[in-house]
N, CA, C and O atoms as CSV, one atom per row, in Angstrom:
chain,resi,resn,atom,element,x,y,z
A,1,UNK,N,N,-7.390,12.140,18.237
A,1,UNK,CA,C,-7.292,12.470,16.828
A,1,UNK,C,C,-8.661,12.235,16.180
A,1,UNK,O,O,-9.267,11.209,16.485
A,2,UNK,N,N,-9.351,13.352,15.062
A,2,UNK,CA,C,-10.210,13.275,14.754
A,2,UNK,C,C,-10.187,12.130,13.354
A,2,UNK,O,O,-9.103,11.969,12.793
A,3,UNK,N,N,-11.174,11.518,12.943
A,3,UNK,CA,C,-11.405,10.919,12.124
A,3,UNK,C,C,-10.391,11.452,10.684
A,3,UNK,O,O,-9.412,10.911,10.170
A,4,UNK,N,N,-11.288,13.027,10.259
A,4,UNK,CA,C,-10.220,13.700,9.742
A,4,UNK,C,C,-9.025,13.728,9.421
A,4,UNK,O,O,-8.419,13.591,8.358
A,5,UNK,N,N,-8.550,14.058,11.181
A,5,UNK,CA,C,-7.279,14.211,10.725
A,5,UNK,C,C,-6.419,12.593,10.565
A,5,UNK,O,O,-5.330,12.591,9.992
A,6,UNK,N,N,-6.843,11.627,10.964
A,6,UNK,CA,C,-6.020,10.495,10.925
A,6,UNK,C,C,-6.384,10.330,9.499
A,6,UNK,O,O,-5.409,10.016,8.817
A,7,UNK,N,N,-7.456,10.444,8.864
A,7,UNK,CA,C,-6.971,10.139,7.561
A,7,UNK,C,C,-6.352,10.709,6.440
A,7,UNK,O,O,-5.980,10.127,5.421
A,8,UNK,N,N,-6.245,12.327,6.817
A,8,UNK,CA,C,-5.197,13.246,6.223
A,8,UNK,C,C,-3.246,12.611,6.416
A,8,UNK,O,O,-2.301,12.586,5.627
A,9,UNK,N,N,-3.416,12.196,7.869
A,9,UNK,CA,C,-1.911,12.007,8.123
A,9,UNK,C,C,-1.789,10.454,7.760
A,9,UNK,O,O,-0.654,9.991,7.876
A,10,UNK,N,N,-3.023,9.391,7.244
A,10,UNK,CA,C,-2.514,8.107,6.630
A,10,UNK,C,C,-2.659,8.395,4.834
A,10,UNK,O,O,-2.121,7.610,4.052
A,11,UNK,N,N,-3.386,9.514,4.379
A,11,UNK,CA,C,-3.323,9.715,3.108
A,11,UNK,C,C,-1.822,10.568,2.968
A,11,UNK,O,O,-1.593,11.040,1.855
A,12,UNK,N,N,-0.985,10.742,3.849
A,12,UNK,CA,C,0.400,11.192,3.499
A,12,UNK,C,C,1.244,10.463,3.606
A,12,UNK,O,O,2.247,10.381,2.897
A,13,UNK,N,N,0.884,9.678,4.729
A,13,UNK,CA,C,1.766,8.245,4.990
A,13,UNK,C,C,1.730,7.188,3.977
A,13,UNK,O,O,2.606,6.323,3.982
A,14,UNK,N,N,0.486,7.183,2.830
A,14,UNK,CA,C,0.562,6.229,1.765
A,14,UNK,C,C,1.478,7.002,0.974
A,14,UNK,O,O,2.480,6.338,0.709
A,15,UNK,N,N,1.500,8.240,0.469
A,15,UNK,CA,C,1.973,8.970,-0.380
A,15,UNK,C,C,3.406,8.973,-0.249
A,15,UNK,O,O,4.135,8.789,-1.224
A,16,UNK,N,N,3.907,9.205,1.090
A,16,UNK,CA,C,5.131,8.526,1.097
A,16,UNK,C,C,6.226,7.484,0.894
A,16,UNK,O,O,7.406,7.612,0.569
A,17,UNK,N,N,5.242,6.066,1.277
A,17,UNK,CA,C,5.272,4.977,1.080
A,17,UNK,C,C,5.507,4.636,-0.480
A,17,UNK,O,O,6.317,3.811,-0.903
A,18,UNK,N,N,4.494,5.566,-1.376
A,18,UNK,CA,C,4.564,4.834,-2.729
A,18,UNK,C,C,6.170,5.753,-3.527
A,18,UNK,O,O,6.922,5.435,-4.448
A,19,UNK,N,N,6.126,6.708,-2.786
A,19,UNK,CA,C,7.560,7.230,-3.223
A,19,UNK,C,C,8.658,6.740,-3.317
A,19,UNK,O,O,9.315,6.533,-4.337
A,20,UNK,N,N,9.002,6.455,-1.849
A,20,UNK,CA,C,9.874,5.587,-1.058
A,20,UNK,C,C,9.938,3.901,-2.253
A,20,UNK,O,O,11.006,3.412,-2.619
A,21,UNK,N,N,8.769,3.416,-2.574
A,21,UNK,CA,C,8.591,2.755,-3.510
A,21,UNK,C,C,9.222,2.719,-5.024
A,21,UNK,O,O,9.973,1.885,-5.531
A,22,UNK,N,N,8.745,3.721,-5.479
A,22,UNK,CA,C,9.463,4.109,-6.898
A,22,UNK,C,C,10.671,4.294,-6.388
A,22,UNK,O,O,11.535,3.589,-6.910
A,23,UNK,N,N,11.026,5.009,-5.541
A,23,UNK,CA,C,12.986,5.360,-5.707
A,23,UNK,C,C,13.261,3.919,-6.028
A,23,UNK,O,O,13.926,3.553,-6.997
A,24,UNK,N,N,12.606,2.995,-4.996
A,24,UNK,CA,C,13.497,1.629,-5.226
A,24,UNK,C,C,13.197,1.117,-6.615
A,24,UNK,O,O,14.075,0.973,-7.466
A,25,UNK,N,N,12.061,0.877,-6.785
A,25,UNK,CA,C,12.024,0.427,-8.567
A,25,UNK,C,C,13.014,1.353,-9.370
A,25,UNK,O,O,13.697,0.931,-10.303
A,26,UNK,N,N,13.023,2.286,-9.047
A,26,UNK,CA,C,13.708,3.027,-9.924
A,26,UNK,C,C,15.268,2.428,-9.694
A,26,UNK,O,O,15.872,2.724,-10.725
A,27,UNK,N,N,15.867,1.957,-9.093
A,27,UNK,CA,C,17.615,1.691,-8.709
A,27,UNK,C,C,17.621,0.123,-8.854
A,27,UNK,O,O,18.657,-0.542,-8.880
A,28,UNK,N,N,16.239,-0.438,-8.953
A,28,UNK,CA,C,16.282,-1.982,-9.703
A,28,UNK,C,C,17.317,-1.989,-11.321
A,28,UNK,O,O,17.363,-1.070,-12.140
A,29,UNK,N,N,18.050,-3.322,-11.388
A,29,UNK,CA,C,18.069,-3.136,-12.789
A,29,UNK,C,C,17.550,-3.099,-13.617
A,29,UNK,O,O,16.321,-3.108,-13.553
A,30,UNK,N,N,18.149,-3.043,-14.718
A,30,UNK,CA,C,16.949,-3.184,-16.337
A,30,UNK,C,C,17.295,-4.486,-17.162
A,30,UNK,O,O,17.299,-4.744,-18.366
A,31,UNK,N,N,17.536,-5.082,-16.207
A,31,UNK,CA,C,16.737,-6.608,-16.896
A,31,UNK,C,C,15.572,-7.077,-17.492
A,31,UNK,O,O,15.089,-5.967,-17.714
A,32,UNK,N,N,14.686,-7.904,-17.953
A,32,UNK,CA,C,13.517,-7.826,-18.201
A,32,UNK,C,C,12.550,-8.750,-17.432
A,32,UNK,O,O,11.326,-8.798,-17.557
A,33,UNK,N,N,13.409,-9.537,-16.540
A,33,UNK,CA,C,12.590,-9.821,-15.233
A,33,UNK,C,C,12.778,-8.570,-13.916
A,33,UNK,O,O,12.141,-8.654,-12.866
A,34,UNK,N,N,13.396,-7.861,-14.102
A,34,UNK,CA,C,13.349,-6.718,-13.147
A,34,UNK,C,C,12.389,-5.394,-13.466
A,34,UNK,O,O,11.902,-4.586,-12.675
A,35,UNK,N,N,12.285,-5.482,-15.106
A,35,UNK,CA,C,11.534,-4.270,-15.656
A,35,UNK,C,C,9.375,-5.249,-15.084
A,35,UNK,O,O,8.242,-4.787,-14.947
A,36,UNK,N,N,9.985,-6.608,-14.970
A,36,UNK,CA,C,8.547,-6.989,-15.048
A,36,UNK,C,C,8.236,-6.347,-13.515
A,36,UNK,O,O,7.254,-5.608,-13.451
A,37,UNK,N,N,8.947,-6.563,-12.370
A,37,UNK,CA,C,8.710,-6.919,-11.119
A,37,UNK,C,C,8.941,-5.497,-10.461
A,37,UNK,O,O,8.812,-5.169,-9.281
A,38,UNK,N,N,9.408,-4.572,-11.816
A,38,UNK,CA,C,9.617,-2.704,-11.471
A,38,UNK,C,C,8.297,-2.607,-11.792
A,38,UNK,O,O,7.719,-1.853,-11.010
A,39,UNK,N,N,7.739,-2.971,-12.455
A,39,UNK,CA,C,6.514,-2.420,-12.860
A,39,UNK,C,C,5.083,-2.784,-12.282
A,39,UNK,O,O,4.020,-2.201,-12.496
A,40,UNK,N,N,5.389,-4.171,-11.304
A,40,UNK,CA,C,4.364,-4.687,-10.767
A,40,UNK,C,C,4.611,-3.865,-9.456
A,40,UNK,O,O,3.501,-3.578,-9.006
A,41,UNK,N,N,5.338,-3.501,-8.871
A,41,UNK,CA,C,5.222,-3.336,-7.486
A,41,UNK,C,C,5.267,-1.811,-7.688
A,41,UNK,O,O,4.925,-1.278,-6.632
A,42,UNK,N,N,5.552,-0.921,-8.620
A,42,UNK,CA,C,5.407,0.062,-8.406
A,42,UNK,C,C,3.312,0.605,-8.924
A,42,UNK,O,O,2.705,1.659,-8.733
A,43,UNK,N,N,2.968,-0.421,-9.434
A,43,UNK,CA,C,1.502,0.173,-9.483
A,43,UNK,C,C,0.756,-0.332,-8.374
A,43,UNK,O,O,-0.292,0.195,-8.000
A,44,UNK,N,N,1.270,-1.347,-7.833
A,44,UNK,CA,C,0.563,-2.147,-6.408
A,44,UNK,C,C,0.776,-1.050,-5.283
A,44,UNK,O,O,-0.269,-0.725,-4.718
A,45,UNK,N,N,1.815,-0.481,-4.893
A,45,UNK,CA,C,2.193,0.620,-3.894
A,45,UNK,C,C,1.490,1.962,-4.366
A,45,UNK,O,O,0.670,2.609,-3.714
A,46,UNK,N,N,1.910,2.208,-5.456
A,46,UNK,CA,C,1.213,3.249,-5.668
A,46,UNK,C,C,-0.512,3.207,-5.654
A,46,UNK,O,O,-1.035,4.000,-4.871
A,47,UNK,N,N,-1.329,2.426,-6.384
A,47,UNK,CA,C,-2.532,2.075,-5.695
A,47,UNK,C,C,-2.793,1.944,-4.725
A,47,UNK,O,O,-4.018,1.819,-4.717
A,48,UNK,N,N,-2.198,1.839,-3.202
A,48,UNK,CA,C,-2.722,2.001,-1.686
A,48,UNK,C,C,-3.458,3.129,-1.643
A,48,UNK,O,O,-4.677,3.208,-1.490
A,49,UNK,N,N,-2.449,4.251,-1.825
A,49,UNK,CA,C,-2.888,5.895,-1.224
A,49,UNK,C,C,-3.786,5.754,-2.218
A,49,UNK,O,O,-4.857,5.999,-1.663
A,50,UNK,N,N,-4.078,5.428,-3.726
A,50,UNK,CA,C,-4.794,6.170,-4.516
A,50,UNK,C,C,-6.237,5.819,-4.181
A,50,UNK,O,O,-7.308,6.420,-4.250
A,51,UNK,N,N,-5.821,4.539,-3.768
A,51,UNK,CA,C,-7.711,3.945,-3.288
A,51,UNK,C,C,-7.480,4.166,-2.329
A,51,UNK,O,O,-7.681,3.076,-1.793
A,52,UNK,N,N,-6.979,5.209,-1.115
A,52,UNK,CA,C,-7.348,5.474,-0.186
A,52,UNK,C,C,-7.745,6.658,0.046
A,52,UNK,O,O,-8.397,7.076,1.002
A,53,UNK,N,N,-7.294,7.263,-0.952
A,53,UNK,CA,C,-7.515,9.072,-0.833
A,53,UNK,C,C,-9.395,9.057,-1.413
A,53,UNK,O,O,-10.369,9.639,-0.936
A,54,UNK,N,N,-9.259,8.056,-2.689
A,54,UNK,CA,C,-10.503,8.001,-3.358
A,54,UNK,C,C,-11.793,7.509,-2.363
A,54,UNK,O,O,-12.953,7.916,-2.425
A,55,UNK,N,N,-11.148,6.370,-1.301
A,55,UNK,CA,C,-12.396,5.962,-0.881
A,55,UNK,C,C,-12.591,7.067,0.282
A,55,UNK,O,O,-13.542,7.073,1.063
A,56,UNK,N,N,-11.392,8.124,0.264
A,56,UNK,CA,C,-11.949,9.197,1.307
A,56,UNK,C,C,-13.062,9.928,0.875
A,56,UNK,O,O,-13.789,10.443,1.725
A,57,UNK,N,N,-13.332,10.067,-0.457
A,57,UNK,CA,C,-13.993,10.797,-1.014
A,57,UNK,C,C,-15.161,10.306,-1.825
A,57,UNK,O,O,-15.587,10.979,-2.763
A,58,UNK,N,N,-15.764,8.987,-1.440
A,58,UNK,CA,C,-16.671,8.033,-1.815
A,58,UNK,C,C,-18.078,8.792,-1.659
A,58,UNK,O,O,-18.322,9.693,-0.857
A,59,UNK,N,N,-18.979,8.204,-2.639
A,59,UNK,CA,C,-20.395,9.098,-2.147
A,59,UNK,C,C,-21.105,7.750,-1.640
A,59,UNK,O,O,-22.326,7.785,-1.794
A,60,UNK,N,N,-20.701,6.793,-1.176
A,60,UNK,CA,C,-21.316,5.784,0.073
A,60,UNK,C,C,-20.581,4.900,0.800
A,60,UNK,O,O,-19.351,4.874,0.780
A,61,UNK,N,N,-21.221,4.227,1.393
A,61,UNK,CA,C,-20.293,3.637,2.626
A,61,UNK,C,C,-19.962,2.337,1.393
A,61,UNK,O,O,-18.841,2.162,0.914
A,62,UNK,N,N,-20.996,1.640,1.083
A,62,UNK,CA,C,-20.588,0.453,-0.256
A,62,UNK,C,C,-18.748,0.742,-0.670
A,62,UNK,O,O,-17.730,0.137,-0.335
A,63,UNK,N,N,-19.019,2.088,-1.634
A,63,UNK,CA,C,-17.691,2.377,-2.026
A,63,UNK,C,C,-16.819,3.322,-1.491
A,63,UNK,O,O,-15.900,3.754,-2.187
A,64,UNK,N,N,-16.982,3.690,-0.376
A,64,UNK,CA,C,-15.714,3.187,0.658
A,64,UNK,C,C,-15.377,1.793,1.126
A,64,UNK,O,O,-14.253,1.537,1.556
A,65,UNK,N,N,-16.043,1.163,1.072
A,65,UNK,CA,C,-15.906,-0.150,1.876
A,65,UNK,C,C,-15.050,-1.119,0.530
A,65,UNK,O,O,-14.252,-2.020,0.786
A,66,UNK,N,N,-15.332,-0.802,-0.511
A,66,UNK,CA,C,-15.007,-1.355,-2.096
A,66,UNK,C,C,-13.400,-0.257,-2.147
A,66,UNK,O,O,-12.395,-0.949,-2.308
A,67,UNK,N,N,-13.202,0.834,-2.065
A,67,UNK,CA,C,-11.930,0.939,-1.980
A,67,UNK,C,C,-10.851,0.858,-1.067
A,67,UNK,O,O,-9.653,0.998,-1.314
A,68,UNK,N,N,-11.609,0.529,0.415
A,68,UNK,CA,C,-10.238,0.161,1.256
A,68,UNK,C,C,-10.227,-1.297,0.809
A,68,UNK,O,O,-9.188,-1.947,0.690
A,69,UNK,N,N,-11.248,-1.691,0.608
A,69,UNK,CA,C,-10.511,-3.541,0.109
A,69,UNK,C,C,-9.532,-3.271,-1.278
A,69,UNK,O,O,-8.633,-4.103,-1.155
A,70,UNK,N,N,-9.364,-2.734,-2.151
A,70,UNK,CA,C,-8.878,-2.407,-2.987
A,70,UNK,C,C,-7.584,-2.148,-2.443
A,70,UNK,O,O,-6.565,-2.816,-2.618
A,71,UNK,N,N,-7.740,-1.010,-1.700
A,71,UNK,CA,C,-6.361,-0.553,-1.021
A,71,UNK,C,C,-5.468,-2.018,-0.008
A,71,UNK,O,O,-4.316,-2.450,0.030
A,72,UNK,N,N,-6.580,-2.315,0.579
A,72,UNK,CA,C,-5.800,-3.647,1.542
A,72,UNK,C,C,-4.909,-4.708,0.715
A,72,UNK,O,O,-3.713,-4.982,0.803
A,73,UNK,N,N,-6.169,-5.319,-0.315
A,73,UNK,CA,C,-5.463,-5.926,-1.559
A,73,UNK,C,C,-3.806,-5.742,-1.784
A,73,UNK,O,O,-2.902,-6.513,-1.462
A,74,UNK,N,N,-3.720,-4.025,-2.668
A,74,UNK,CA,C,-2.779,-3.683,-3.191
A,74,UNK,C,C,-1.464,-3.487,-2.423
A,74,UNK,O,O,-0.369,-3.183,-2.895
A,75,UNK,N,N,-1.905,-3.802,-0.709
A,75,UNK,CA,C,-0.631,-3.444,0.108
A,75,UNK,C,C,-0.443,-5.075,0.201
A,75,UNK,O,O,0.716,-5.400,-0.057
A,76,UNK,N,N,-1.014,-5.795,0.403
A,76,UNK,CA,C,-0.675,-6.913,0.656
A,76,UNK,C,C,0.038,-7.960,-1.094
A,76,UNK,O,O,0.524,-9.090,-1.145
A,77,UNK,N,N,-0.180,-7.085,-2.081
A,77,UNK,CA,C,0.442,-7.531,-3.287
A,77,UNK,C,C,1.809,-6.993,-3.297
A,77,UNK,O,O,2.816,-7.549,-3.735
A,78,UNK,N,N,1.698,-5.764,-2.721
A,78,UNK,CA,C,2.819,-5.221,-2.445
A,78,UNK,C,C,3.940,-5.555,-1.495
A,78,UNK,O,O,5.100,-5.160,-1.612
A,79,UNK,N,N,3.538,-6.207,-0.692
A,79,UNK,CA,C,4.036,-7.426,0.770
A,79,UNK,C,C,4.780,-8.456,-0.384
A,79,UNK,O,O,6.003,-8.416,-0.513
A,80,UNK,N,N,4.123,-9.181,-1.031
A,80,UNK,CA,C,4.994,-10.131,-1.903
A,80,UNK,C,C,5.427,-9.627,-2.947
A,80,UNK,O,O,6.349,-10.349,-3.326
A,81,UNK,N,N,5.277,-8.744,-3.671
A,81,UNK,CA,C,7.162,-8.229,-4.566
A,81,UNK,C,C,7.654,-7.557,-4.032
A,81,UNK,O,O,8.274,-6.862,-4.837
A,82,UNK,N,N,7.912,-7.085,-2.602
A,82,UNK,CA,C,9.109,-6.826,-1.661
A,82,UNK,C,C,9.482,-7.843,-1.828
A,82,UNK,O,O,10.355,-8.103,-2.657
A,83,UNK,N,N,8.683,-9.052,-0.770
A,83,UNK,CA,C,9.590,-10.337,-0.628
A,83,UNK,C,C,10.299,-10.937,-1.812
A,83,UNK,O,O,11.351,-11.532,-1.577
A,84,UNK,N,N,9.916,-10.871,-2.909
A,84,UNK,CA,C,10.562,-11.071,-4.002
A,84,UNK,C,C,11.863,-10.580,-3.844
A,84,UNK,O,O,12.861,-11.178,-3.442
A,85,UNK,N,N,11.683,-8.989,-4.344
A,85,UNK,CA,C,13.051,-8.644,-4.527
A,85,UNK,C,C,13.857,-8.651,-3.102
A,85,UNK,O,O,14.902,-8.014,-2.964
A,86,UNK,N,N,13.205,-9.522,-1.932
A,86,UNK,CA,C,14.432,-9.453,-0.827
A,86,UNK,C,C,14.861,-10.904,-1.274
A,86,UNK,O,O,16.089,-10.991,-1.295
A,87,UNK,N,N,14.292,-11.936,-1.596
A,87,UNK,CA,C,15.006,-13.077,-2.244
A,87,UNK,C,C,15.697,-13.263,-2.847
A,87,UNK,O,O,16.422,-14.256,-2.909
A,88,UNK,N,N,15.662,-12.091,-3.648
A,88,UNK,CA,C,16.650,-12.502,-4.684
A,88,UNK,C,C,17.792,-11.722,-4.681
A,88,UNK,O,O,18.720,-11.817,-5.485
A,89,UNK,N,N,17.664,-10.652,-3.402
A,89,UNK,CA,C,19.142,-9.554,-3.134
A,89,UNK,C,C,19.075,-8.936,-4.319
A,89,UNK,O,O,20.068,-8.909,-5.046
A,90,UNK,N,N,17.488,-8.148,-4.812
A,90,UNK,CA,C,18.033,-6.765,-5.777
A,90,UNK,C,C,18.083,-5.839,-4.852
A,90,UNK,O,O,17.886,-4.846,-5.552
A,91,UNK,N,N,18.198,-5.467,-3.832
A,91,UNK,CA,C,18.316,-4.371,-3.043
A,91,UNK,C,C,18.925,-4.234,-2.015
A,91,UNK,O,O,19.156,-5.374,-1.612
A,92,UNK,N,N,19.575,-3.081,-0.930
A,92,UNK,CA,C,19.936,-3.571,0.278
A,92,UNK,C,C,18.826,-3.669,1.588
A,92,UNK,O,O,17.937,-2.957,2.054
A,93,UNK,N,N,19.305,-4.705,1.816
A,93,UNK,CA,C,18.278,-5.066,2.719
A,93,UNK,C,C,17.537,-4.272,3.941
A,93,UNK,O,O,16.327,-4.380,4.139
A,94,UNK,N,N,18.356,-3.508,4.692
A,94,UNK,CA,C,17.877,-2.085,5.382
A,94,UNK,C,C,16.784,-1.662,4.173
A,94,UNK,O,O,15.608,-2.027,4.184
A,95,UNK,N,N,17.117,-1.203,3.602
A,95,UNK,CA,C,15.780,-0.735,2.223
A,95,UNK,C,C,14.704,-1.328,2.224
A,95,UNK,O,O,13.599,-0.790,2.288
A,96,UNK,N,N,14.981,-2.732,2.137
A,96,UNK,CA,C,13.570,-3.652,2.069
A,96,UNK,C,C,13.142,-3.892,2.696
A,96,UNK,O,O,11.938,-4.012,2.471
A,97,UNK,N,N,13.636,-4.219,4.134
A,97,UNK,CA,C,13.200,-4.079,5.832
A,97,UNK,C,C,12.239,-2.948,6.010
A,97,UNK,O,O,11.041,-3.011,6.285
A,98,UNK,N,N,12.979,-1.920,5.804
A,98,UNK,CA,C,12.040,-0.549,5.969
A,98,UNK,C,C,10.464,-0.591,5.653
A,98,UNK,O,O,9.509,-0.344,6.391
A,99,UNK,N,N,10.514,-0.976,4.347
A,99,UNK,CA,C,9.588,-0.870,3.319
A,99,UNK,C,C,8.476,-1.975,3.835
A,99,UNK,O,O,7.335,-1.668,4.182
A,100,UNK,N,N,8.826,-2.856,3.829
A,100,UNK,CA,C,8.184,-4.292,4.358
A,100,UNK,C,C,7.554,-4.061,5.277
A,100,UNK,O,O,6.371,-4.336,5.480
A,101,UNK,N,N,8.669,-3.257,6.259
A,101,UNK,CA,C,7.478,-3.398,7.842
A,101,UNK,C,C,6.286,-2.089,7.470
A,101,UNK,O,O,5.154,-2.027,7.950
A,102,UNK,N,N,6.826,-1.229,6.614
A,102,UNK,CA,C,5.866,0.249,6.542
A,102,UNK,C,C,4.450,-0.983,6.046
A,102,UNK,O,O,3.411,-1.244,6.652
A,103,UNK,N,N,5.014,-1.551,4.647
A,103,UNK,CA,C,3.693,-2.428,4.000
A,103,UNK,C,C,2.902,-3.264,5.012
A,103,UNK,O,O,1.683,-3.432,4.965
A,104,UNK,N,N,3.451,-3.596,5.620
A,104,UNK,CA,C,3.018,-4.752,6.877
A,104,UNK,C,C,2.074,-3.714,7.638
A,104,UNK,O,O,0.882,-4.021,7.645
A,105,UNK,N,N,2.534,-2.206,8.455
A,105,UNK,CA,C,1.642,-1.532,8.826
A,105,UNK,C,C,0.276,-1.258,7.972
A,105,UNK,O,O,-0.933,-1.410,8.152
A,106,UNK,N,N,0.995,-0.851,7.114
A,106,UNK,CA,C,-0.549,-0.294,6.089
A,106,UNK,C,C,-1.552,-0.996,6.083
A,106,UNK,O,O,-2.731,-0.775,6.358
A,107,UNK,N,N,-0.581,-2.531,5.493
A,107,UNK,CA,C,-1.660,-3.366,5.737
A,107,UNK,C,C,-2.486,-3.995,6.633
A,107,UNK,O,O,-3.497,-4.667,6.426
A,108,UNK,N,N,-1.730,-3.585,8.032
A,108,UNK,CA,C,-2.913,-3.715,9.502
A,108,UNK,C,C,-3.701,-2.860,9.489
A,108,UNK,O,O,-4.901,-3.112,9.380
A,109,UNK,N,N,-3.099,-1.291,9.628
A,109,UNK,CA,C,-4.446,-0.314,9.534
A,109,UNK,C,C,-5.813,-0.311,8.386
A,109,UNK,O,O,-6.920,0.223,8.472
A,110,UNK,N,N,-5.259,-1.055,7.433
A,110,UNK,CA,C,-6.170,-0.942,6.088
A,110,UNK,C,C,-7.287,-1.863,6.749
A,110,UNK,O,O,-8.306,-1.337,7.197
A,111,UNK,N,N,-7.073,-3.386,6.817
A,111,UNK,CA,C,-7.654,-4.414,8.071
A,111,UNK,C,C,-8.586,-4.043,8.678
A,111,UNK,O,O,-9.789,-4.283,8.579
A,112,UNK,N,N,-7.836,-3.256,9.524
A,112,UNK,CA,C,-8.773,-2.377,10.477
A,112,UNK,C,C,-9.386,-1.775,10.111
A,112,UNK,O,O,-10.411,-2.022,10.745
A,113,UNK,N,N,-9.612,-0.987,9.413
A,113,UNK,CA,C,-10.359,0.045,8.723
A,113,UNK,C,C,-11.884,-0.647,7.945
A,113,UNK,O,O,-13.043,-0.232,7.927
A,114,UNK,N,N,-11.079,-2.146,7.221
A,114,UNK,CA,C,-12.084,-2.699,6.659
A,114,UNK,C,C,-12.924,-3.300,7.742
A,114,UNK,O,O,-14.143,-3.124,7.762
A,115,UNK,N,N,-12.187,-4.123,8.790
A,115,UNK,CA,C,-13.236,-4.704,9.605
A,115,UNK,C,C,-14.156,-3.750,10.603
A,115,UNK,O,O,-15.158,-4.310,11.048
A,116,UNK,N,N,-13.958,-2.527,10.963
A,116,UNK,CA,C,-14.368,-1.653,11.338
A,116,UNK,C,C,-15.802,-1.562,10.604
A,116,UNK,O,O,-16.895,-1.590,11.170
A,117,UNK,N,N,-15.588,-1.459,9.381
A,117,UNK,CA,C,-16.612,-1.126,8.417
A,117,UNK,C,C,-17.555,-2.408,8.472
A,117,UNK,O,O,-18.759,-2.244,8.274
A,118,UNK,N,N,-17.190,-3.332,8.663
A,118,UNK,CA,C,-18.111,-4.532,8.426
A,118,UNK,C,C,-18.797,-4.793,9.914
A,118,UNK,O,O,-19.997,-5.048,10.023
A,119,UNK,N,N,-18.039,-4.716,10.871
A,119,UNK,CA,C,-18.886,-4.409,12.003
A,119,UNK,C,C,-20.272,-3.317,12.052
A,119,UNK,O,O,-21.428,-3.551,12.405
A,120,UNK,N,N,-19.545,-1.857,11.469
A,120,UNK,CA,C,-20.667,-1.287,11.449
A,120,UNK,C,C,-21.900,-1.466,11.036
A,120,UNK,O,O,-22.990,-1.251,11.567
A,121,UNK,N,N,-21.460,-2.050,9.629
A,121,UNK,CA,C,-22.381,-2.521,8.497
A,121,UNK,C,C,-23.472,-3.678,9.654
A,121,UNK,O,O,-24.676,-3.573,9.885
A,122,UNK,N,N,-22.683,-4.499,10.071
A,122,UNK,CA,C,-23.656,-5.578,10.423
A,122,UNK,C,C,-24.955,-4.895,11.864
A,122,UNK,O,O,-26.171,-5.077,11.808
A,123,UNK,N,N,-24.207,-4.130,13.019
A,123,UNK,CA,C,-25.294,-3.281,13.559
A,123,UNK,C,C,-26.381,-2.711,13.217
A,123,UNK,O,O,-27.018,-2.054,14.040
């Protein structure tokens, strides 16, 4: 797989992810600790793909390297208000399983991606 294309098919795989995301915020209640914790995790997920599509399209390695940390960040913020709402049973758990392990991936490949970059950097 070319460089390219793996990052065409992980800029769809975020895009999915943050979908898959909102449905669930969206079927949270409307409490106002749920409207807080709808609203945190749906801009944390949704920020993966967005700083990932963006740092596809960076005019240097600096800021690429400044938006996959961005992106790594936002999956791993996103790792803890899953765990949240699996604590506290707003969701069914198959749902949050799903989601968790997808976040857990992202957030290895993102990792990778960054330490990749810092290797290069240091050569």
């Amino acid at each position: 797989m070319t460089n390219k294309e793996f990052s065409e098919k992980l800029e769809k795989r975020t895009k999915l992810f943050s979908i898959e995301v909102i449905k669930l915020s969206a079927s949270l209640s409307n409490s106002p600790e749920a409207r807080v914790i709808r609203n945190q995790i749906t801009k944390s997920a949704t920020s993966i793909g967005a700083n990932y599509r963006e740092a596809n399209r960076s005019r240097s390695i600096n800021d690429f390297k400044n938006k996959i940390k961005i992106s790594e960040s936002e999956a791993n913020e996103t790792l803890y208000w899953l765990e949240i709402i699996m604590e506290l049973n707003w969701s069914e758990k198959e749902i949050i399983d799903k989601l968790h392990n997808e976040a857990k991936e992202l957030l290895a490949i993102l990792t990778s991606i960054g330490i990749k970059m810092k290797t290069k950097s240091a050569s």
